[in-house]
C-alpha positions as CSV (number, residue, x, y, z in Angstrom):
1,X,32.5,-15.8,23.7
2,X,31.6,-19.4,25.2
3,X,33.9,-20.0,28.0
4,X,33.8,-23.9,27.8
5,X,34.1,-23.9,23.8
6,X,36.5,-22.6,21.3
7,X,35.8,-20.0,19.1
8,X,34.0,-21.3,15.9
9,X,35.9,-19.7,13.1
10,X,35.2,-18.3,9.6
11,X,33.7,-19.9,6.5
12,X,36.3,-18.8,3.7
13,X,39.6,-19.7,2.8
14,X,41.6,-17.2,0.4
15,X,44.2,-19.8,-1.3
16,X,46.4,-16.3,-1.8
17,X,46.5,-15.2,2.2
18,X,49.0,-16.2,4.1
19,X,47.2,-16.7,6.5
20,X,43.3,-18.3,5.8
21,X,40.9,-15.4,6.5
22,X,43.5,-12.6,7.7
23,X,42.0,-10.2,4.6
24,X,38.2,-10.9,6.3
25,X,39.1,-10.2,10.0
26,X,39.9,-6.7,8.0
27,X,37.0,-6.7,5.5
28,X,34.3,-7.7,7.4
29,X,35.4,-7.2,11.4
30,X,35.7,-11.4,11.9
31,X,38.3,-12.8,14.3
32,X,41.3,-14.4,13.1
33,X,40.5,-17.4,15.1
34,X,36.8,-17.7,13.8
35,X,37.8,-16.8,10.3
36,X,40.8,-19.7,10.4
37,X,38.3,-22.2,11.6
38,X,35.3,-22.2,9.3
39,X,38.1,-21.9,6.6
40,X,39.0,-25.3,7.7
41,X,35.3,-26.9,8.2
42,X,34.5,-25.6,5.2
43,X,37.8,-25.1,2.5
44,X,35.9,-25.3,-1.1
45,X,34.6,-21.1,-0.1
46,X,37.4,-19.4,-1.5
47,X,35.9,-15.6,-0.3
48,X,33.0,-14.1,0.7
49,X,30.0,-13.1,-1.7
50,X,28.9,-9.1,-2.3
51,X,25.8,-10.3,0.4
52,X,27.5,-11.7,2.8
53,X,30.6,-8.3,2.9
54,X,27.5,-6.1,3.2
55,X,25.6,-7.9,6.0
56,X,28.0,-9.2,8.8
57,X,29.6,-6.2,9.1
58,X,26.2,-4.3,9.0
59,X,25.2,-6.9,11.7
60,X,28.4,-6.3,13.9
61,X,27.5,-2.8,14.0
62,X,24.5,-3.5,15.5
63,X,22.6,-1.8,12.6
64,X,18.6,-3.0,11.7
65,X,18.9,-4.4,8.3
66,X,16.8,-5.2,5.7
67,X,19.2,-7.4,2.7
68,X,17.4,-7.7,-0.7
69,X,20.2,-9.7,-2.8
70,X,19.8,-12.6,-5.2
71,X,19.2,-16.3,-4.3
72,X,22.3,-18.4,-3.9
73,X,24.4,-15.2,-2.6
74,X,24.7,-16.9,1.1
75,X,22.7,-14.5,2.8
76,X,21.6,-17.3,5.4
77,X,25.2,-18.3,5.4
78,X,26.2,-15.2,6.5
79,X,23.6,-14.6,9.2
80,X,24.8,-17.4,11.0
81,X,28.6,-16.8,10.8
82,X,27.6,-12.8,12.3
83,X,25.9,-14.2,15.3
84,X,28.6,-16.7,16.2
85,X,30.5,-13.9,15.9
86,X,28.7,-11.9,18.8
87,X,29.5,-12.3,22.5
88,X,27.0,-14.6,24.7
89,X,25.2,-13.0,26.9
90,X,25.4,-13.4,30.8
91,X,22.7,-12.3,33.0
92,X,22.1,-12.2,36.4
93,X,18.8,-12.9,37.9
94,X,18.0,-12.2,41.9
95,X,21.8,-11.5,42.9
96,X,22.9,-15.2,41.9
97,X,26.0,-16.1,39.5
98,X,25.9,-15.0,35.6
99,X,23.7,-17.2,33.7
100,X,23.9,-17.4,30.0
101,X,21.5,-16.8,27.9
102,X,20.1,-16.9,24.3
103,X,21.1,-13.9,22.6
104,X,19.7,-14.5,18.8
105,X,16.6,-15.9,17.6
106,X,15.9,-16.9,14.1
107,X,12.9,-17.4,12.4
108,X,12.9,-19.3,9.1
109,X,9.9,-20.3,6.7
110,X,10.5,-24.2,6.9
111,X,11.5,-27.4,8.7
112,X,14.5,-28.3,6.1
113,X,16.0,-24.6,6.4
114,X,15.9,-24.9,9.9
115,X,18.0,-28.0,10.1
116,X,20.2,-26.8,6.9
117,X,21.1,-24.0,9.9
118,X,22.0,-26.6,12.5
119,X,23.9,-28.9,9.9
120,X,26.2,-25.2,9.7
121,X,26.6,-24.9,12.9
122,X,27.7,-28.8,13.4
123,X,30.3,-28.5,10.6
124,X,31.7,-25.9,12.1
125,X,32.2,-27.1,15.4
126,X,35.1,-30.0,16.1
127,X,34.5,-33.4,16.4
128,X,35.8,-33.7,19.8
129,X,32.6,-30.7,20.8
130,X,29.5,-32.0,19.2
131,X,28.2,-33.7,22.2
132,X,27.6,-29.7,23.0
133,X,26.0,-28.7,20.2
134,X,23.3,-27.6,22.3
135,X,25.8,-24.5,23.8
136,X,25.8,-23.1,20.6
137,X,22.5,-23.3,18.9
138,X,19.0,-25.3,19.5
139,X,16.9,-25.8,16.9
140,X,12.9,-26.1,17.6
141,X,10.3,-27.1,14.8
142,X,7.7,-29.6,14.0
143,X,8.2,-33.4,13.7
144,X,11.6,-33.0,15.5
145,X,10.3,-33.4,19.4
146,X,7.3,-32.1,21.1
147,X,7.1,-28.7,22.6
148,X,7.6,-30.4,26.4
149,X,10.8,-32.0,24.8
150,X,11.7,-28.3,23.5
151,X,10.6,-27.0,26.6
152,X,13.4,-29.0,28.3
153,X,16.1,-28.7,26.6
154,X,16.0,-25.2,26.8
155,X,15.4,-25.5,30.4
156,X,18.4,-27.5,30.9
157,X,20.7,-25.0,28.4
158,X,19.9,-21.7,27.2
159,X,21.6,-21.5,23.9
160,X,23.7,-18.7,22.0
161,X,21.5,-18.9,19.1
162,X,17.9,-20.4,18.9
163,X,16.6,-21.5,15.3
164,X,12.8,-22.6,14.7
165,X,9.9,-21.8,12.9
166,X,7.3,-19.7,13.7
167,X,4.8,-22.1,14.6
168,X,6.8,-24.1,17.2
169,X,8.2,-20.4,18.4
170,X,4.3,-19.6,18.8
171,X,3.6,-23.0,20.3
172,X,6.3,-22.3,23.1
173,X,5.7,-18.4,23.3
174,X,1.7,-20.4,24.4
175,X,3.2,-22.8,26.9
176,X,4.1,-21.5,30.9
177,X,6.8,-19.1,30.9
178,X,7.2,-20.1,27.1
179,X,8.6,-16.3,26.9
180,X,11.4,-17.0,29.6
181,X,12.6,-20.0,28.0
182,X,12.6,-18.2,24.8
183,X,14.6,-15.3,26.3
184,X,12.4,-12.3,24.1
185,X,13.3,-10.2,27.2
186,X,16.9,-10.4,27.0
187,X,17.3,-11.3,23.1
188,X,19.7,-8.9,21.3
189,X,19.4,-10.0,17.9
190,X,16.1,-10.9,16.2
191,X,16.3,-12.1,12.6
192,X,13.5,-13.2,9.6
193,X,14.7,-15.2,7.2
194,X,12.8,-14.9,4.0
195,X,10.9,-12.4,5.5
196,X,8.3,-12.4,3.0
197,X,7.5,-15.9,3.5
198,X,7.4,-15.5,7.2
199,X,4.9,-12.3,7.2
200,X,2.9,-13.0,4.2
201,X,1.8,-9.5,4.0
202,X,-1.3,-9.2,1.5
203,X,0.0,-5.8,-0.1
204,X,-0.2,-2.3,0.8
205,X,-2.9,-1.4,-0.9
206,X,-5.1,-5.2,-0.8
207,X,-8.2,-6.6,-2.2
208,X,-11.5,-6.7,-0.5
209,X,-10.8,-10.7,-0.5
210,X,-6.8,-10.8,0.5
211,X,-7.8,-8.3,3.4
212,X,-10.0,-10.6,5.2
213,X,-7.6,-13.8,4.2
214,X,-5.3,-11.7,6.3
215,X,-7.2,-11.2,9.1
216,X,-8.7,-15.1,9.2
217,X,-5.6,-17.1,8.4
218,X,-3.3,-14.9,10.1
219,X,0.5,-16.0,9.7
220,X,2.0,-17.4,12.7
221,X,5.5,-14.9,12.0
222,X,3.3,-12.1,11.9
223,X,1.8,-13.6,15.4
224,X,5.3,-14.2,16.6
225,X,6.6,-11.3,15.6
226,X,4.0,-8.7,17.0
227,X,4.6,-10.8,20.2
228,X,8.1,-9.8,20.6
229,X,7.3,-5.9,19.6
230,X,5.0,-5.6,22.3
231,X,8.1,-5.5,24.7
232,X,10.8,-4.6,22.6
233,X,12.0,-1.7,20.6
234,X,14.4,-1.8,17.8
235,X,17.2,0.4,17.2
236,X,15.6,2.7,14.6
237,X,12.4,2.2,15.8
238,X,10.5,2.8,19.2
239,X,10.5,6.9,18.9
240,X,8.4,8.8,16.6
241,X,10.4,10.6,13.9
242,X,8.1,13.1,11.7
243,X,10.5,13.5,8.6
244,X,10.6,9.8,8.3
245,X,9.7,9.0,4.4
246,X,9.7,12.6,3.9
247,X,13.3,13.4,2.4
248,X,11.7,14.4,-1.2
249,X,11.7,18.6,-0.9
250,X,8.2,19.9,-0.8
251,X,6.2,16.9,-0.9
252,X,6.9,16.7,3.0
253,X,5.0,19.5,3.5
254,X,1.9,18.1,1.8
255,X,2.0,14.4,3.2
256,X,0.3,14.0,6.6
257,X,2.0,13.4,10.1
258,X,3.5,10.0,10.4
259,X,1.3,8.7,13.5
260,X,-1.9,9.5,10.6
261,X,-0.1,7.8,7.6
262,X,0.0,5.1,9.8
263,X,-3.6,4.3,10.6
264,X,-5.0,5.9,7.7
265,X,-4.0,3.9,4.7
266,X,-6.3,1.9,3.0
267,X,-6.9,-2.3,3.2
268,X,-4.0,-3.8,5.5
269,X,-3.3,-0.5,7.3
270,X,-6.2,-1.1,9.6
271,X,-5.2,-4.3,11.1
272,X,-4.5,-4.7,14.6
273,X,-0.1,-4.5,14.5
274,X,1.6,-3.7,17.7
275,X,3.5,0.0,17.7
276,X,6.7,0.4,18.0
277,X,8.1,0.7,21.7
278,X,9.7,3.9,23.2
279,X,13.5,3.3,23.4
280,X,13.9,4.2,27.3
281,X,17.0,5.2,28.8
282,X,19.4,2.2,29.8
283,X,17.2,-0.3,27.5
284,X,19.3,-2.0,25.0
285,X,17.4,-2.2,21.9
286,X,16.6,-5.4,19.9
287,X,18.8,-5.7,16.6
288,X,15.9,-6.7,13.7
289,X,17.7,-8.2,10.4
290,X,15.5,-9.1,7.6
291,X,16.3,-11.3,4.5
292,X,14.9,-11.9,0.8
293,X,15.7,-11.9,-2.0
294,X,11.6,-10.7,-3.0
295,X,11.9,-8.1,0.1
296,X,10.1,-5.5,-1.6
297,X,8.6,-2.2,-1.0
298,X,5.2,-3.7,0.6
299,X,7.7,-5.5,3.5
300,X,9.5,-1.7,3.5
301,X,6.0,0.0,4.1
302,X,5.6,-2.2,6.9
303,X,8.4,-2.3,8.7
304,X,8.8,1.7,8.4
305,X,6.1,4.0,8.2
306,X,3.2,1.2,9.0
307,X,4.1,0.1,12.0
308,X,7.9,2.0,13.0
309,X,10.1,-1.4,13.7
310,X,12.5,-0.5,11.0
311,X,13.1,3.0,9.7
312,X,15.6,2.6,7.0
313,X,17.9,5.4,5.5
314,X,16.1,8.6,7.0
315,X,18.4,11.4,8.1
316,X,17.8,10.5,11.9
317,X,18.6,6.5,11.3
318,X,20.8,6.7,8.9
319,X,23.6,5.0,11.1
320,X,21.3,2.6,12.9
321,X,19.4,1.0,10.6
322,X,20.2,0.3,6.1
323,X,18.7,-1.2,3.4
324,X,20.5,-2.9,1.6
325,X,19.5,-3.8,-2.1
326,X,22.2,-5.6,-4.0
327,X,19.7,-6.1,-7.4
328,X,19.7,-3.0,-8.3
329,X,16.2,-2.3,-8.0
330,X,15.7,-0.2,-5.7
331,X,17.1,2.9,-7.5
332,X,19.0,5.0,-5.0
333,X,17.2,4.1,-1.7
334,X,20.1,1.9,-0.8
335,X,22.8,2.5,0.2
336,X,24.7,0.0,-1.5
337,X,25.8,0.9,-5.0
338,X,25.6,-2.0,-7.7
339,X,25.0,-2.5,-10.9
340,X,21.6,-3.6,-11.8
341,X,21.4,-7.3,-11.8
342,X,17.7,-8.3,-10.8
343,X,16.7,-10.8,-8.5
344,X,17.8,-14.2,-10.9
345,X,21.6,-14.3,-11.2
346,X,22.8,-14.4,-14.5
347,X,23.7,-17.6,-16.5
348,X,20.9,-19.3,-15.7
349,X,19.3,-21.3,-18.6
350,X,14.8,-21.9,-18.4
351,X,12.8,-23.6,-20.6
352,X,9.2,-24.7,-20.6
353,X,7.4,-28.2,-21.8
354,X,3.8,-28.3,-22.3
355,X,2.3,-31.5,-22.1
356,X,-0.8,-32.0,-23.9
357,X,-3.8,-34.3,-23.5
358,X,-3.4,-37.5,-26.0
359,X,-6.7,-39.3,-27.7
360,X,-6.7,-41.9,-24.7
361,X,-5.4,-39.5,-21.6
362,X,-6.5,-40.4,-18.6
363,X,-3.5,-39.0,-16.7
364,X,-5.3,-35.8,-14.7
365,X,-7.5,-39.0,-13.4
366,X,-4.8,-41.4,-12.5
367,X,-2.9,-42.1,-9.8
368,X,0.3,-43.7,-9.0
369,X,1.0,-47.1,-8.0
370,X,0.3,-47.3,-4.2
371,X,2.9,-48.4,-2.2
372,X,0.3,-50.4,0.0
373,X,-0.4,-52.9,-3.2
374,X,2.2,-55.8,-3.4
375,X,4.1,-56.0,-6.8
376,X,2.4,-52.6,-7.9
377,X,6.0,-51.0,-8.2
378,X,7.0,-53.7,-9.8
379,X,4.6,-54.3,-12.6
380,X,4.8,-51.0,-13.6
381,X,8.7,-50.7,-14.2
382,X,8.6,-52.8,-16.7
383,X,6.2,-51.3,-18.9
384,X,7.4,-49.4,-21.7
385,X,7.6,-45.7,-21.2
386,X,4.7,-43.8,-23.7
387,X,5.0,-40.2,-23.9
388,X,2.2,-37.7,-24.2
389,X,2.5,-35.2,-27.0
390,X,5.3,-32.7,-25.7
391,X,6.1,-29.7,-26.8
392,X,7.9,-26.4,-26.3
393,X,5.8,-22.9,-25.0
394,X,4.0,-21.8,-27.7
395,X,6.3,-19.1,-29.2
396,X,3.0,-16.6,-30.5
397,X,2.5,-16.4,-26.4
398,X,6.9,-15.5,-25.5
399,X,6.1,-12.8,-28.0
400,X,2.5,-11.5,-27.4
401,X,1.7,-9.2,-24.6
402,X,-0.8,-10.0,-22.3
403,X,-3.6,-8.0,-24.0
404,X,-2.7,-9.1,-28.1
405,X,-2.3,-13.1,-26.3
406,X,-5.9,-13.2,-26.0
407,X,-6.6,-11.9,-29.6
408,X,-4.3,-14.5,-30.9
409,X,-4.9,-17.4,-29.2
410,X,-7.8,-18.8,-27.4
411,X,-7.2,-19.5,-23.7
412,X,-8.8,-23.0,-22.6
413,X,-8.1,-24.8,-19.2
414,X,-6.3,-26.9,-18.3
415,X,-6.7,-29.7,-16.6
416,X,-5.9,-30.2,-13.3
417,X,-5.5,-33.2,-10.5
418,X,-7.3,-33.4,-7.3
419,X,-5.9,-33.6,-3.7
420,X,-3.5,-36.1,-3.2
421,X,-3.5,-37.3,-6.7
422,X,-0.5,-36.7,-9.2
423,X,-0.4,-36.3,-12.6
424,X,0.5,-39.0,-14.9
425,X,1.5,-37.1,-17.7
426,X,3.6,-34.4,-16.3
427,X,5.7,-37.2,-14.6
428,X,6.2,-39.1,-17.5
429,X,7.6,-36.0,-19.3
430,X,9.4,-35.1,-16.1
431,X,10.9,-38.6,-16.2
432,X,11.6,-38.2,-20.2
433,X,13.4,-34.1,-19.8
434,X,15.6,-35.9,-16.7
435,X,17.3,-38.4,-19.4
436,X,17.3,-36.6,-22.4
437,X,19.4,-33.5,-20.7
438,X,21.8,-36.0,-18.8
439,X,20.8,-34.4,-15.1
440,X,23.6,-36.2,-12.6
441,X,21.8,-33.9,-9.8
442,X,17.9,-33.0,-10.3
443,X,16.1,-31.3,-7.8
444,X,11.5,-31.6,-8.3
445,X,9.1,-29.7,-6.7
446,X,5.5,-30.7,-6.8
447,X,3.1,-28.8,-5.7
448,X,2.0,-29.0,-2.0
449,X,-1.5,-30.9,-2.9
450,X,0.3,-33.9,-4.4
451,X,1.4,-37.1,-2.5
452,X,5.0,-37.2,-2.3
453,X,5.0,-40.8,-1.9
454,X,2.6,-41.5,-5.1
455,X,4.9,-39.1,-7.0
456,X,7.9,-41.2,-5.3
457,X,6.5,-44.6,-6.6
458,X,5.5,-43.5,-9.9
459,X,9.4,-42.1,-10.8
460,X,10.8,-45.0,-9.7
461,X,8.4,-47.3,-11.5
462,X,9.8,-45.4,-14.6
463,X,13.5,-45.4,-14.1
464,X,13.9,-42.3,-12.5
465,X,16.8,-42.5,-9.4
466,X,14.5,-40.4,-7.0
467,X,15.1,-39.6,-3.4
468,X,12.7,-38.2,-1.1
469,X,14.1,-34.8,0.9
470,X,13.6,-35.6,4.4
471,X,14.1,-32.7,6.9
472,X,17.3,-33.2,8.6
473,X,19.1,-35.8,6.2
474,X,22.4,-34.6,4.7
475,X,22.3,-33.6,1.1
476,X,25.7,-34.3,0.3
477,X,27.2,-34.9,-2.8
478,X,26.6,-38.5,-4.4
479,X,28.3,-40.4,-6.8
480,X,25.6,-41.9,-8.6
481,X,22.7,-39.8,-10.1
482,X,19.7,-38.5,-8.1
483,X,16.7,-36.4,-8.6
484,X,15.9,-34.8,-5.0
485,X,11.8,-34.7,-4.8
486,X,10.3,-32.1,-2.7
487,X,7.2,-30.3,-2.2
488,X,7.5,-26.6,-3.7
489,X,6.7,-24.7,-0.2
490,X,9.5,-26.4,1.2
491,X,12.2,-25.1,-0.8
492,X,13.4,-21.6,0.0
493,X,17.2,-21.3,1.0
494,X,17.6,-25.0,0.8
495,X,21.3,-26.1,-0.6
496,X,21.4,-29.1,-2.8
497,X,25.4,-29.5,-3.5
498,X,26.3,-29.7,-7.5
499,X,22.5,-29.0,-8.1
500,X,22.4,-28.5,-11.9
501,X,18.8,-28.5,-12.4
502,X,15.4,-27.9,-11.1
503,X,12.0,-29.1,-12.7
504,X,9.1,-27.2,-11.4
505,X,5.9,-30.2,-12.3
506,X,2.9,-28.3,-13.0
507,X,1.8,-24.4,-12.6
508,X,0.8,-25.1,-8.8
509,X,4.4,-25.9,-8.2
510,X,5.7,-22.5,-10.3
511,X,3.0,-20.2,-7.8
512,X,4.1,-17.2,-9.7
513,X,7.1,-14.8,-10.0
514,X,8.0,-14.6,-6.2
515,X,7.9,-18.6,-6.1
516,X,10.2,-18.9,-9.4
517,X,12.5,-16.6,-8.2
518,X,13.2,-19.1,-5.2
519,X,12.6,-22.3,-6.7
520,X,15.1,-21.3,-9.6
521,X,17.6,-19.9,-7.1
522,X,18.0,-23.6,-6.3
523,X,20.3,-24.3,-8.8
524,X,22.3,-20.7,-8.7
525,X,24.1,-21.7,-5.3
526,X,27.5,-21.2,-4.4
527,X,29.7,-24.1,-6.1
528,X,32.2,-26.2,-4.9
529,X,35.0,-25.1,-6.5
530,X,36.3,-22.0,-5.2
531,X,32.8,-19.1,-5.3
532,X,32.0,-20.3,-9.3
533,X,28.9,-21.2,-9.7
534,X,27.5,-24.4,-11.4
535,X,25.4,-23.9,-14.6
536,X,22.0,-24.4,-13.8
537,X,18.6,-24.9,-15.5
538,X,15.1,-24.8,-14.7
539,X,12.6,-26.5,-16.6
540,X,8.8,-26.1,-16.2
541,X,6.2,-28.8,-17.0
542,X,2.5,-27.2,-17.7
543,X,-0.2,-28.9,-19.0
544,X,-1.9,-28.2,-22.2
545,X,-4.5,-28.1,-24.4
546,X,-6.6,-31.1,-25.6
547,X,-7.0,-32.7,-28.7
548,X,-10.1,-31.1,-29.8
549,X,-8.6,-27.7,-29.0
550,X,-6.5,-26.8,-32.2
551,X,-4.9,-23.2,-32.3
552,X,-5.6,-23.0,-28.7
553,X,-3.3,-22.2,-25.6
554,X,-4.1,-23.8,-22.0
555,X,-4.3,-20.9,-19.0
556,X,-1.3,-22.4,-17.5
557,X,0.7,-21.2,-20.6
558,X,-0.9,-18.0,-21.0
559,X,0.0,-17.6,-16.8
560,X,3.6,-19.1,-17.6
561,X,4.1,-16.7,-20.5
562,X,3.4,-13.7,-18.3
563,X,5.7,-14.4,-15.2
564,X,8.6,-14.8,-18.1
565,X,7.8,-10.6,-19.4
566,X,7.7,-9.7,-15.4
567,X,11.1,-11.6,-14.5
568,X,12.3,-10.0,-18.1
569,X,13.2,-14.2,-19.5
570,X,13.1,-15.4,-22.8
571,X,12.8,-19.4,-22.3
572,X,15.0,-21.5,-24.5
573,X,13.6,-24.8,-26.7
574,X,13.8,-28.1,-25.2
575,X,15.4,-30.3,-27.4
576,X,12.1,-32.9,-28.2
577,X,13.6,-34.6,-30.8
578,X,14.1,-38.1,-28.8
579,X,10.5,-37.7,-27.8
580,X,8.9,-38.2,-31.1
């Protein structure tokens, strides 16, 4: 594998083996050597989740894969263990002596995922080998160096596995010979973690509106990833195959050719996408492995019959490419049988507080105490703690559809902060839920318009033990209690150890079913004893209605109420009674 390294081994431990990991090297195709030492880095994984036994051996194969299965299953987990588990690559360029180069590349939506990659890779790597780190993987994204500084260290070592986003990957594909340093030439395996968030695809069948936000405000892992098809060619894709998508009988026969399904859809169909490449003789193909646990049939479309990447469980790619669904949702297109679960693992406790606008509320308005202003902290933590009117979801919108909710209950707005500028009220009832429900861990997302370091100052001047998530600091387990604060476009696949809850502050924070889904996956992560899981909650904080608005719902609870009937949840009462 790496001739002046060890082999990194394996991230379970099975307390009843013999010997750690001998039941994997059979299970999943892992070497006893890799399996015995991630078993050691990492001891408190007792065996490997339903994910991660479908997708490393599906990656060893060398099989395109596309992995729908529920947050917290260790699907990023196991995408790094399968790729330290493939050979380097040696090439030789102009009759001179092998040179190795980078052999995966993987794209992930955020800065903090990136480095939760690297701070894998480092615990499984002995202390006496850390100083070359840089061997096994490199990670490039914003804030960590410039693109010169990424430039040269990739100069000096081409690594086995390359982790960034896609906007440093774009910045570097931009800079001279950015796609040499890169290695997209040579690359084997190519994967997109949270695929959905990477591509942002507007829908098969868009809007007037979401087509052209498409086309203006591309996303840079669309960009990136068109850039690599226009040399590459997958290993289901880069051939034309007319049955593809046409296994159902008779409708074949009335559905047009595949090159015409592909340019004449409607809305997104007609953007510019680069065709799949021919797969020429002696031309190893480039592995494509996609991962979500929202992968849905728009991100099928596209990487099948749209633009031919990734045809998944036709009769012709049946053993080079799978999708593999472990919800259950996808009926019998994959080729995985499970029960039906859904994308939210079960066990999982929500609840919703509404905060509503008191006589004298001024909170939409205010802002936190600026750090900039001596004593400002200070003044305020002694002041006694005064609670807006809380209460739970109004119960006539849990059990009204969205057509008899409007009948029932008038919808006002809600008021909402500016740029930059928290909300008073939602923190002092985020402040009140993290006391009352005895959270040791808390993680809060706010949404992407607020000032993290307002919302910072203001929990502390109430109490609250809050902690900024920087990317690239630890999140290890503390002794004391915490509430993690983070912005809530930063927090797919990030692991918070014994995590218990998550409070999602205000409706811009919740985004809607997709963005739950993740941001309640927070707290369904693998545990640390043995593969249990710690009981998790997720409570949302909405704002309400105002006082002269009796009878009346806000939009954010009528919006709220509606992504609880499409992920199928019946939200539990807060227990209020200290607030009153």
């Amino acid at each position: 594998m790496w001739p002046s390294l060890p082999p990194v081994q394996a991230p379970w431990k099975h307390s009843r083996c013999a010997v750690p990991g001998s039941n994997l090297t059979q299970r999943l195709g892992l070497s006893p050597p890799l399996c015995q030492q991630l078993g050691n880095a990492i001891p408190h994984i007792a065996a490997p989740t339903p994910a991660q036994a479908a997708l490393i051996p599906a990656m060893l194969a060398e099989n395109d894969v596309v992995l729908r299965a529920h947050t917290g299953s260790g699907k990023s987990f196991a995408v790094l263990l399968a790729l330290l588990a493939k050979p380097r690559l040696l090439f030789r360029t102009g009759g001179s002596a092998p040179v190795a180069g980078t052999s995966a590349l993987v794209l992930v939506p955020s800065n903090e995922l990136a480095l939760q990659y690297m701070g894998w890779v480092r615990a499984m790597l002995p202390s006496a080998l850390q100083a070359s780190v840089d061997v096994v993987a490199q990670c490039v994204v914003r804030g960590e160096d410039t693109v010169a500084g990424n430039s040269a260290r990739l100069r000096a070592q081409s690594p086995h596995i390359l982790i960034g986003t896609p906007t440093r990957v774009q910045e570097l594909l931009a800079a001279p010979a950015g796609a040499d340093l890169l290695g997209i030439a040579t690359l084997r395996t190519l994967v997109l973690d949270e695929a959905d968030a990477l591509l942002q695809l507007p829908g098969r069948f868009p809007s007037e509106r979401q087509r052209w936000k498409h086309l203006a405000h591309r996303s840079a892992g669309l960009d990136v990833l068109n850039s690599i098809m226009t040399t590459r060619a997958t290993f289901s894709g880069g051939a034309r195959i007319p049955s593809a998508g046409m296994e159902h009988g008779s409708r074949a026969d009335r559905r047009p050719p595949e090159p015409v399904r592909r340019t004449q859809h409607r809305g997104a169909e007609k953007t510019e996408l680069a065709p799949a490449q021919p797969r020429l003789p002696g031309v190893v193909p480039l592995q494509l492995v996609c991962t979500s646990a929202t992968a849905n049939s728009v991100l099928r479309h596209f990487l099948g019959a749209r633009t031919g990447w990734l045809r998944t469980n036709t009769r012709e790619t049946r053993d080079t490419a799978r999708w593999i669904d472990l919800t259950g949702q996808s009926g019998g297109l994959s080729n995985v049988e499970v029960p039906l679960s859904g994308a939210l693992p079960e066990g999982m406790s929500h609840a919703c507080i509404v905060v509503d606008e008191g006589e004298e509320s001024s909170s939409s308005e205010a802002q936190a105490p600026s750090a900039g202003a001596p004593g400002a902290v200070e003044a305020e933590a002694h002041a006694p703690l005064v609670l807006p009117p809380l209460r739970n979801l109004d119960m006539r919108v849990e059990r009204a559809g969205p057509p008899a909710l409007t009948r029932r209950a008038h919808v006002v707005p809600a008021a909402e902060p500016g740029a930059h500028v928290v909300d008073m009220s939602l923190l002092e009832a985020l402040a009140f839920a993290f006391a009352a429900d005895g959270v040791a861990c808390g993680l809060a997302l706010v949404p992407p318009q607020w000032s993290i370091r307002r919302a910072h100052d203001a929990l502390m001047a109430l109490g609250v033990p809050v902690r900024t998530v920087a990317p690239g600091e630890p999140l290890a387990p503390r002794d004391e209690i915490v509430l993690y604060l983070l912005q809530s476009t930063s927090a797919r696949g990030l692991d918070v150890p014994g995590l218990t809850h998550v409070f999602l502050v205000g409706l811009a924070a919740v985004g809607d079913a997709v963005h739950y889904t993740h941001a309640a996956g927070r707290v369904a992560r693998i545990g640390t004893a043995g593969s249990a899981r710690l009981p998790g909650r997720v409570v949302t904080l909405l704002r309400g209605v105002p006082p002269n608005a009796p009878g009346c719902i806000s939009a954010a609870e009528q919006k709220m109420a509606r992504i609880y009937q499409r992920l199928q949840v019946v939200p539990r009462p807060f227990d209020l009674s200290l607030a009153k």
